[in-house]
Structures are given as structure tokens and as C-alpha cells.
C-alpha positions as CSV (number, residue, x, y, z in Angstrom):
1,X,62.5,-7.3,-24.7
2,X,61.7,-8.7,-21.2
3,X,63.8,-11.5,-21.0
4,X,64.7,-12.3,-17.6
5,X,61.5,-12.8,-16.1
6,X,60.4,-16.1,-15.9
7,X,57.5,-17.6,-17.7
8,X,56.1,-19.2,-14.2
9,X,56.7,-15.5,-12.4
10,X,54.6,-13.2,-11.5
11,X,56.5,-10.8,-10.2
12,X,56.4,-8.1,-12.9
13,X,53.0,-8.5,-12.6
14,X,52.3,-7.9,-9.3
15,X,54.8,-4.6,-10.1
16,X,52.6,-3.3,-12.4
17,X,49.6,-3.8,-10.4
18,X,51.1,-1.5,-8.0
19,X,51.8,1.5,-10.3
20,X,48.4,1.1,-11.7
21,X,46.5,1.0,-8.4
22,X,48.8,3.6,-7.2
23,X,48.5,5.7,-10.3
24,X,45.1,5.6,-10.1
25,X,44.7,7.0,-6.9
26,X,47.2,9.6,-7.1
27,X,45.0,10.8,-10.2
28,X,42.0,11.1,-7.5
29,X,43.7,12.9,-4.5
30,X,42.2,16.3,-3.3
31,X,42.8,18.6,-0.9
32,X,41.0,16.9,1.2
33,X,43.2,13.8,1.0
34,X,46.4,15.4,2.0
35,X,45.5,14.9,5.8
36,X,44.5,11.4,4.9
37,X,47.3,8.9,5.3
38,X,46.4,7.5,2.0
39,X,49.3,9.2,0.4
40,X,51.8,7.6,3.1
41,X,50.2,4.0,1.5
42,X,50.7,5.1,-1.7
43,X,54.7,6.3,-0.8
44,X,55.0,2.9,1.1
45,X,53.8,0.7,-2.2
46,X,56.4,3.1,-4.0
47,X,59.2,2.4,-2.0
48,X,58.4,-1.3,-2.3
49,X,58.2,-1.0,-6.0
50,X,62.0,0.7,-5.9
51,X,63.1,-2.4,-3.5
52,X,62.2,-5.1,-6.5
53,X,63.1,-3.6,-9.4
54,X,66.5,-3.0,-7.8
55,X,66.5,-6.9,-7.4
56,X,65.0,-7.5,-10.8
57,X,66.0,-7.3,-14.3
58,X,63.8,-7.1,-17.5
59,X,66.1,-6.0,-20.1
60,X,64.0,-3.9,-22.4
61,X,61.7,-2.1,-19.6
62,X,64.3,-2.1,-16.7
63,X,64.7,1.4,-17.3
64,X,61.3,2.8,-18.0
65,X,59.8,1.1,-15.2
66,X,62.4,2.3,-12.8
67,X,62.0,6.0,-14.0
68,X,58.2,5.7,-13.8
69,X,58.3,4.6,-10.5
70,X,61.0,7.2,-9.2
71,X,58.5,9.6,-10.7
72,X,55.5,8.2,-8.4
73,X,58.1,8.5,-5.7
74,X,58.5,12.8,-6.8
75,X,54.9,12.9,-6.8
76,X,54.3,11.6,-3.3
77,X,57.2,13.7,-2.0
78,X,55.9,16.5,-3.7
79,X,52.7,15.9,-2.1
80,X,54.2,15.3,1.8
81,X,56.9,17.1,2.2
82,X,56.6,20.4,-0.6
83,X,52.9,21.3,0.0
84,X,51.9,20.1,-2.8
85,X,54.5,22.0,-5.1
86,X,55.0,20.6,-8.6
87,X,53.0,17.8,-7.8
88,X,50.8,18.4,-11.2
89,X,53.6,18.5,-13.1
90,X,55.0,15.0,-11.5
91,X,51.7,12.9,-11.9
92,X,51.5,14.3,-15.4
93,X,54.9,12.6,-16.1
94,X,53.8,10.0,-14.5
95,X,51.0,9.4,-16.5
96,X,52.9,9.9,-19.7
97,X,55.5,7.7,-18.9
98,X,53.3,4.7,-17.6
99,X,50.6,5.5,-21.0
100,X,54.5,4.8,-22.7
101,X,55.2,1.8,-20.7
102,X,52.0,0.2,-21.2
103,X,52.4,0.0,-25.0
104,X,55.8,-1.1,-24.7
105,X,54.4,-4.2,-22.6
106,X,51.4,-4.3,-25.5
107,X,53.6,-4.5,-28.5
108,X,56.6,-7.0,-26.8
109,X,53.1,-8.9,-26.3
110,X,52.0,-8.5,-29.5
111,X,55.5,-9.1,-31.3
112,X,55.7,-12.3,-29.4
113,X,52.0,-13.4,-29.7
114,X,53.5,-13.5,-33.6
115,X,56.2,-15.0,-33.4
116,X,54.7,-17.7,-31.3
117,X,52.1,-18.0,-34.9
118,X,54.6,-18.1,-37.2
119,X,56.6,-20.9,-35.1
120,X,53.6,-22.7,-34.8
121,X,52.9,-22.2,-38.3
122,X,56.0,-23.7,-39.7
123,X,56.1,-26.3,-37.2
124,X,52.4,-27.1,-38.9
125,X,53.9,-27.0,-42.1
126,X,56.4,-29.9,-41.6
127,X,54.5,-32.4,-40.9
């Protein structure tokens, strides 16, 4: 499913980081927080996010991932520029969509954890 990204690269890695950490702490904001300029940290880690995923391509997730992150991107404008408006409603896609993303990463792990077993396995077999 992710073919394009190379084995030594960590760059999808270092994408997914970013959602998480900035998933995380969207899930914890409060009133309090909207003064704070943590959600202008959180938009600029978005906006980065957007930047490489533009550049990158991992057939299989390309999409997802992009959608997810132009998600976090409604969620912080919802949270800067519209009061707060909808912004629920965002980070509850958001969350959906990443919970979805993670267990397409899980089972393209999984699925290739096995075929890595049964090529080993055969490999085994020949000699």
C-alpha cells in the first residue's frame, strides 16, 4: 500500500508524529486555551504537515492522510477564526479518520510482516 517511501526514510514517520501530538492536544484544549497561542503551534505543525505530503507520495494512504490533515487544519480554523464554531464536530472527524488511518498503517504492517514469513519460509524450505 505505501510504496514510495523509502525503507531508510523517516519521513512519514515524523508525519505521523505530528498528527498524533497535534491530535492529542487539540483533544485537551479549553476555553481557557483559546487565548493561549498553543493553537497557532498546533496550525503551524498543520500547515507543515500539508507542505510534505504535497511533496510526498504513499500510494495507498496519500489520500487519507491528506484529508485527515486538512481536517486538523478545519479544526484550528474553527477554533481561531469562527469562535469556536463546529470545532466539535471537526475534531470528531478528525479523530475518526486518524482511528481509520491508524489501522490502515497496522494491517499494511501486518500484511507485510506476512509476507516477509512466508518469503522467508519458502526461502527456508529450499535449501
Amino acid at each position: 500500500m505505501i510504496y514510495n517511501v523509502k525503507p531508510c526514510s523517516n519521513e512519514l514517520g515524523e508525519i505521523l508524529k505530528e498528527i498524533d501530538e497535534s491530535i492529542r492536544q487539540l483533544n485537551e484544549l479549553s476555553e481557557l486555551d483559546r487565548k493561549s497561542a498553543q493553537i497557532m503551534r498546533i496550525s503551524k505543525k498543520v500547515e507543515w504537515m500539508l507542505e510534505r505530503t504535497q511533496e510526498g507520495e504513499w500510494e495507498g494512504i496519500h489520500t487519507q492522510l491528506q484529508e485527515l490533515i486538512y481536517y486538523l487544519e478545519l479544526c484550528c480554523f474553527s477554533w481561531t477564526k469562527m469562535n469556536g464554531d463546529h470545532f466539535h464536530v471537526y475534531l470528531e472527524e478528525v479523530n475518526q479518520r486518524y482511528r481509520m488511518l491508524l489501522w490502515v498503517l497496522y494491517t499494511f504492517h501486518k500484511q507485510r510482516k506476512k509476507r516477509t514469513m512466508q518469503a522467508y519460509g519458502k526461502t527456508g524450505e529450499s535449501k
